[in-house]
C-alpha positions as CSV (number, residue, x, y, z in Angstrom):
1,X,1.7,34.0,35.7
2,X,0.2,31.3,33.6
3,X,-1.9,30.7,30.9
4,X,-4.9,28.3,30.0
5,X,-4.7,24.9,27.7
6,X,-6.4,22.5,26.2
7,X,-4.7,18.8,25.3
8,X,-5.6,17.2,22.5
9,X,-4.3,14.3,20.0
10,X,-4.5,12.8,16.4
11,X,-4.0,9.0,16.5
12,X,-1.4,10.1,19.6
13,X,0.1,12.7,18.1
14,X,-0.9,15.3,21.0
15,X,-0.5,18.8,21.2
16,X,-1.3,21.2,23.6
17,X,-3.8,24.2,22.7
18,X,-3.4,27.5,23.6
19,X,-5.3,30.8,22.6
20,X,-3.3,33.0,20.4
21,X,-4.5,35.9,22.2
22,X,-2.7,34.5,25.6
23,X,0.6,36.3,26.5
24,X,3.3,33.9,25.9
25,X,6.6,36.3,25.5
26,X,8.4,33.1,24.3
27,X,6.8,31.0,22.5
28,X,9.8,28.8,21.1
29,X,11.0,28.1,25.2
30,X,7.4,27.1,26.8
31,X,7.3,24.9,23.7
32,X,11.2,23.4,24.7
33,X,10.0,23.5,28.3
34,X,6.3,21.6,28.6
35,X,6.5,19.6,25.4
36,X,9.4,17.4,27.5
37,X,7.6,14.7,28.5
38,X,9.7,13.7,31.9
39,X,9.7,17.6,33.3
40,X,6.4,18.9,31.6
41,X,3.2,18.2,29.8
42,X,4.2,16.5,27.3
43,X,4.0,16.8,24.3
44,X,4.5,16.9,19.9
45,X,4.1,20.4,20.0
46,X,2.0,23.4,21.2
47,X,-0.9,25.0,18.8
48,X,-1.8,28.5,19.2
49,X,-4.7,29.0,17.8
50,X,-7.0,32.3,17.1
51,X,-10.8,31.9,15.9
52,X,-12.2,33.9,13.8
53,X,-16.1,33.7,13.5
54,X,-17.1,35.9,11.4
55,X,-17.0,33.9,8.4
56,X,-19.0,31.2,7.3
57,X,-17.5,28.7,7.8
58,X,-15.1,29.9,10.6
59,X,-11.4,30.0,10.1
60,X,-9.0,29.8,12.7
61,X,-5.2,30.5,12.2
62,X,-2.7,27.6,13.6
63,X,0.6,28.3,14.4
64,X,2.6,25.0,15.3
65,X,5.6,25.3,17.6
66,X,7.8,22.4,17.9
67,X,9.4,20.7,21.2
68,X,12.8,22.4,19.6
69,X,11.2,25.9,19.8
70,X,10.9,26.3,16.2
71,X,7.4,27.0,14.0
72,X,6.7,24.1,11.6
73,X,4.3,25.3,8.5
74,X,1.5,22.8,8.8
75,X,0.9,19.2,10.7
76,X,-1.2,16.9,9.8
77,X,-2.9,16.4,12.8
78,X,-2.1,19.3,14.7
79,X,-4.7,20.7,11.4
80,X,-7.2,17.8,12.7
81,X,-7.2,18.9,16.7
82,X,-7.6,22.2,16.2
83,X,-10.6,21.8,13.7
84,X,-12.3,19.7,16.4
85,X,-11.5,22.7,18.9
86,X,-12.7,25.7,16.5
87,X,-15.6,23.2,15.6
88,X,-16.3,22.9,19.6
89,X,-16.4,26.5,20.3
90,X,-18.6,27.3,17.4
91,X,-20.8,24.1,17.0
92,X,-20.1,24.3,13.3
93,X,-19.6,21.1,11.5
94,X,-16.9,22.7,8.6
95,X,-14.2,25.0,9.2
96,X,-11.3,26.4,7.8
97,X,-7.7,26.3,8.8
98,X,-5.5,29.0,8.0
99,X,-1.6,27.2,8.0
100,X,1.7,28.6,6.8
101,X,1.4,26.3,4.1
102,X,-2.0,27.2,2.5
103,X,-5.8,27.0,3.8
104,X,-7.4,23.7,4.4
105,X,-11.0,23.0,4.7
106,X,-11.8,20.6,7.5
107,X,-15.1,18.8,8.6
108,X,-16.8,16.7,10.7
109,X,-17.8,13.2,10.1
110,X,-19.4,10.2,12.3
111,X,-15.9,8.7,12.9
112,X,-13.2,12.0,13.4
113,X,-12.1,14.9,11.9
114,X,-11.3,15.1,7.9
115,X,-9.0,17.9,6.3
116,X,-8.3,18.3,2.6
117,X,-4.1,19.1,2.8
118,X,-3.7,20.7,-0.1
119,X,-1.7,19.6,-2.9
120,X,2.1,17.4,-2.6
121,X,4.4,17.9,-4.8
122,X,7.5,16.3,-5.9
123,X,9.3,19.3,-7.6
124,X,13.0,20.0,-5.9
125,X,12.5,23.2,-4.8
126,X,9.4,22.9,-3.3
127,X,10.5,19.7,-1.4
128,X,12.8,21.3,-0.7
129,X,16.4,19.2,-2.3
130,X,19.3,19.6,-3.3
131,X,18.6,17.8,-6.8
132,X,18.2,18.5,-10.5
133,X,15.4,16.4,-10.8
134,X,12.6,14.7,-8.4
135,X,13.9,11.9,-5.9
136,X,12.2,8.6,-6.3
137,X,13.8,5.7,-4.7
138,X,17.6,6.9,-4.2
139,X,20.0,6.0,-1.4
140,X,21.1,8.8,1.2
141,X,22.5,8.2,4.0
142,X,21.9,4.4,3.5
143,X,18.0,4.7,3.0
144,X,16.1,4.7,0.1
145,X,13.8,7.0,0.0
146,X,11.4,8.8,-2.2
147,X,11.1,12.9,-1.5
148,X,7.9,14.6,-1.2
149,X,6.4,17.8,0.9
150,X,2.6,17.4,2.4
151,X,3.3,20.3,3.6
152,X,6.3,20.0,5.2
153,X,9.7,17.8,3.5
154,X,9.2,14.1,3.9
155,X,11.5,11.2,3.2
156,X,9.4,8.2,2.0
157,X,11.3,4.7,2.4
158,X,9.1,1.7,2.0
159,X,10.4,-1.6,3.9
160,X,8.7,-5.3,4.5
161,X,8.9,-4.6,8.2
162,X,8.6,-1.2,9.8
163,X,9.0,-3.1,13.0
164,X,11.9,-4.5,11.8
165,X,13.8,-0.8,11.6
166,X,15.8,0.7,14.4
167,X,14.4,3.8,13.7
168,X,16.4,5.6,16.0
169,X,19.5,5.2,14.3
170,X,18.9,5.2,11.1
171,X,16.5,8.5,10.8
172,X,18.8,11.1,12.0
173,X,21.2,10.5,9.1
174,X,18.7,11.2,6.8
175,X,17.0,14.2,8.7
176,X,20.1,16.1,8.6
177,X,21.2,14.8,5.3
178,X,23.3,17.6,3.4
179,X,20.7,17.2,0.5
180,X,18.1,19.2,2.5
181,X,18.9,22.5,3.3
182,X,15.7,22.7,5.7
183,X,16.1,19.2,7.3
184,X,13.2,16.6,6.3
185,X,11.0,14.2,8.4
186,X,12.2,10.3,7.7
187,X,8.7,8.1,7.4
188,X,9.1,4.4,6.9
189,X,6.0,2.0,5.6
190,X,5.3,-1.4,5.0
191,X,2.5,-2.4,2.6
192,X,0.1,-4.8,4.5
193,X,-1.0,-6.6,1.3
194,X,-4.7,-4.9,0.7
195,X,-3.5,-1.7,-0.7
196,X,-2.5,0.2,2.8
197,X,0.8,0.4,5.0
198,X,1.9,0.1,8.4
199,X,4.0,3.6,9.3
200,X,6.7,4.8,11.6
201,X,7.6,8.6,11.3
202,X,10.6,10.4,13.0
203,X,9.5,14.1,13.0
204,X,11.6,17.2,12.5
205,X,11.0,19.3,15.4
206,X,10.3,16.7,17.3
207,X,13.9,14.7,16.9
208,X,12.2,11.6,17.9
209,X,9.3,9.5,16.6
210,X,6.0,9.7,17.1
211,X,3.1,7.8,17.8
212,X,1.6,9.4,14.1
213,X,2.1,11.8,11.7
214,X,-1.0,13.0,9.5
215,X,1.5,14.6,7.0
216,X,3.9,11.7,7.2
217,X,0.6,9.4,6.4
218,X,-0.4,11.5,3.1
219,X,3.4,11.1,1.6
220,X,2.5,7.5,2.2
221,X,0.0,7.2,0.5
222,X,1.1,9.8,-2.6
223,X,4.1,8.3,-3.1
224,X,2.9,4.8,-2.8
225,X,0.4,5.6,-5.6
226,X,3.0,7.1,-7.3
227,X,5.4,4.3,-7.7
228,X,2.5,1.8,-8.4
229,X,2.4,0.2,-4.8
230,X,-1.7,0.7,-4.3
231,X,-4.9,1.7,-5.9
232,X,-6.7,2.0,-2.9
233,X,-8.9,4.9,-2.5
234,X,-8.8,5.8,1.0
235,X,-5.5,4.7,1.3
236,X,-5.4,3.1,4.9
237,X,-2.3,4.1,6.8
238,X,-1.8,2.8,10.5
239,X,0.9,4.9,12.6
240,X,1.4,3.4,16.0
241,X,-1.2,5.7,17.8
242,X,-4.0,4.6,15.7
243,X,-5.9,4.0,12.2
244,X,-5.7,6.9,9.4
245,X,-7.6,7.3,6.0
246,X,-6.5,9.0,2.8
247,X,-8.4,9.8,0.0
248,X,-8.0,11.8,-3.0
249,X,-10.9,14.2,-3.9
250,X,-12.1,15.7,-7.5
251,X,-9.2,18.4,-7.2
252,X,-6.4,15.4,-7.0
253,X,-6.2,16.9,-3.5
254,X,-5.5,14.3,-0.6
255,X,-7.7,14.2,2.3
256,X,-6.9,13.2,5.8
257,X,-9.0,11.4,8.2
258,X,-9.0,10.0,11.8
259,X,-10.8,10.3,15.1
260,X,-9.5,13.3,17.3
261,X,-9.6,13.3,21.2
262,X,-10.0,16.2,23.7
263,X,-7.9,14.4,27.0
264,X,-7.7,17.4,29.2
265,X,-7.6,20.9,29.9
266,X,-4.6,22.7,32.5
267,X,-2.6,25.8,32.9
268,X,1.3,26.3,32.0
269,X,3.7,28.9,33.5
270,X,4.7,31.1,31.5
271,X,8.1,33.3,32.2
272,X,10.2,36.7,30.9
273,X,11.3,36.4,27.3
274,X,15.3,35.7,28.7
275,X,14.1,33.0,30.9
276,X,13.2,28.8,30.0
């Protein structure tokens, strides 16, 4: 048995698509299984998606699964693909995501997709950290980093070179650090001198880094306005996989923009909920 996909990316972060109305039985092991990128598709992480078009705008619910198997509240640009797709089926220029971590208004514009992600916050709890107070700038695990959710936990660190970083080796430290109960993404970013940053992002749920992260890019850019680093407004971030814009609307809610790509469509199998 198998099921229909679509394959889309952010800036390179790509995910497949999948209707959540297809029979998966596991969802967590097809996403272990095809995200693997020498033995399946290949992937950052699988969105099931249901559309909803009654309303005006539509909605569609997105439910991220990770290469690990487990559900992540909200991406970035996961958000972005499957605007473009809902927008696609519906020919509708605005839509509206329904995440774990909130809804988000996304729309079309001559140069990508652009989502409003809601509001960061710094506060502890909601990060979440194990700290009496918010985190700005404090060594763990030999990085100094800043901590912030987007929507998911991220781990700010600002460098002169993100090149310069062996990523590899220095984000899992952090990522498992005892200070976050939940884990956290470990983003790195370099200021380029005009009021945006270079970025590098190792992704929870991913355990690896990616080509970009939209969520990673927002903490970027809020923390960096934060701690007095830019002014800019949009904010220009550059992962590795391409050129992203925040902004900061009326609400002092950040905004996320970038192109979005459809690459191809395919069928996965899919197998008995024991079975990988």
């Amino acid at each position: 048995m198998s099921v229909p996909f679509q394959k889309y990316h952010g800036t390179g972060n790509d995910f497949l698509i999948i209707q959540a109305d297809e029979y998966v039985p596991n969802r967590g092991a097809l996403a272990e299984r095809e995200c693997d990128r020498d033995d399946g598709v290949g992937a950052d992480g699988i969105l099931y998606l249901a559309l909803e078009e009654r309303f005006n705008p539509p909605r569609v619910v997105m439910t991220l699964v990770q290469p690990d198997g487990a559900t992540a509240p909200m991406c970035g640009n996961g958000a972005r693909c499957a605007a473009d797709w809902a927008m696609d089926r519906t020919g509708a220029d605005s839509v509206m995501i329904d995440t774990q971590a909130g809804t988000l208004r996304a729309d079309r514009t001559d140069d990508g997709i652009i989502i409003e992600m809601g509001t960061p916050t710094f506060d502890p709890e909601e990060v979440p950290v194990r700290a009496d107070e918010p985190v700005f700038e404090e060594e763990i695990e030999g990085l100094e980093v800043t901590m912030v959710n987007t929507g998911v936990p991220h781990a700010v660190s600002f460098v002169d070179d993100v090149d310069a970083v062996d990523l590899e080796a220095v984000a899992p430290r952090v990522r498992y650090a005892d200070a976050f109960p939940v884990g956290t993404n470990v983003t790195i970013a370099s200021p380029d001198g005009e009021g945006g940053f270079d970025q590098r992002t190792y992704e929870r749920g991913v355990e690896d880094e990616t080509d970009s992260c939209g969520t990673g890019a927002v903490a970027i850019a809020v923390v960096a306005r934060r701690l007095g680093l830019t002014d800019a407004d949009p904010v220009e971030v550059r992962p590795p996989g391409g050129d992203l814009q925040v902004s900061f609307n009326d609400r002092g809610n950040a905004t996320l923009a970038g192109p979005v790509e459809h690459e191809f469509d395919g069928e996965v199998a899919v197998r008995s909920p024991t079975e990988l």
